[in-house]
N, C-alpha and C positions, 0 to 999 in steps of 0.2 A: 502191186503199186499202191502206195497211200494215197489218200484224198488230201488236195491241199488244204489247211483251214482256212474257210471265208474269212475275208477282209473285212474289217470294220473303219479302214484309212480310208474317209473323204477324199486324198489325194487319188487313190486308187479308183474309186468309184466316177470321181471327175473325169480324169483322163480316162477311163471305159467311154464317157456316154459321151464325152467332148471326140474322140475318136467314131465312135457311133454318127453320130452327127454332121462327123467330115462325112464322112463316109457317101449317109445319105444324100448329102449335095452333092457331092464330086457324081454317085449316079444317077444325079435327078439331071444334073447339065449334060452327063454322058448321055441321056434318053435312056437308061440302060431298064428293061423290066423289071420289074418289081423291086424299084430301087431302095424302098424304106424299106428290104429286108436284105435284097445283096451287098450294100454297102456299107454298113454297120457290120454283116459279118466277116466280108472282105477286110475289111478296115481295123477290128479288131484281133482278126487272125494274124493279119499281117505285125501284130505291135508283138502281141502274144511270140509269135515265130522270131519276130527278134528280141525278146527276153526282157520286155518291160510287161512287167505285171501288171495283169487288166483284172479289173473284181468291180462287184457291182453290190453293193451293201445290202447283205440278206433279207435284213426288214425291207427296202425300197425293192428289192426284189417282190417280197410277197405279196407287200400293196400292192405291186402291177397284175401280180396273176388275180387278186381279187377283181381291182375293176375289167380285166381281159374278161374273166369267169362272168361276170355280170356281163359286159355286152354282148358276149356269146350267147349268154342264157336269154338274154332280152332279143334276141333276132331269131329264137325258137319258136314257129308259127307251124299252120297246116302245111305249108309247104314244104319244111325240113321234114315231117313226117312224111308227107307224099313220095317226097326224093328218096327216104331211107325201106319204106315198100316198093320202091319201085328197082332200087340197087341194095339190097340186103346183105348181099356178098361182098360189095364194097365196106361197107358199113360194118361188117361183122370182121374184116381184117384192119381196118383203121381200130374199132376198139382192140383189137389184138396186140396193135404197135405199138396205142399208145398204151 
């Protein structure tokens, strides 16, 4: 199987996060749990399955993992180290996954 090549089409990238977006409101009024993550991927799957191409522009991609990487790094205190001697086995197959 080939990889698709990333989108550089604004239109494509819009309609991703403008879908994204329903998404997250339709499960924010559903009450649905964790709805800024199941409804974006709900909502993009579902466009995806019916054969409108969703992409999300490589660069706006990386910029986000940069500031995720930073807030993640910035919420690193005593306590995530406490957590990871205290569940090591946990810890030692999540870096395995990821």
């Amino acid at each position: 199987m080939r990889w698709p090549i990333p989108s550089l089409a604004p239109r494509d990238t819009v309609l991703t996060l403008a879908a994204g977006g329903f998404g997250a409101l339709l499960f924010w009024w559903l009450h649905a749990p964790v709805y800024m993550l199941l409804g974006p991927v709900i909502a993009v799957s579902v466009l995806g399955l019916m054969g409108v191409r969703t992409a999300v522009d490589p660069r706006l991609r990386d910029a986000c993992f940069v500031v995720l990487g930073i807030a993640v790094g910035a919420g690193f205190n005593q306590d995530a180290v406490n957590a990871m001697l205290r569940w090591p086995l946990a810890f030692v197959f999540m870096t395995g996954v990821i």
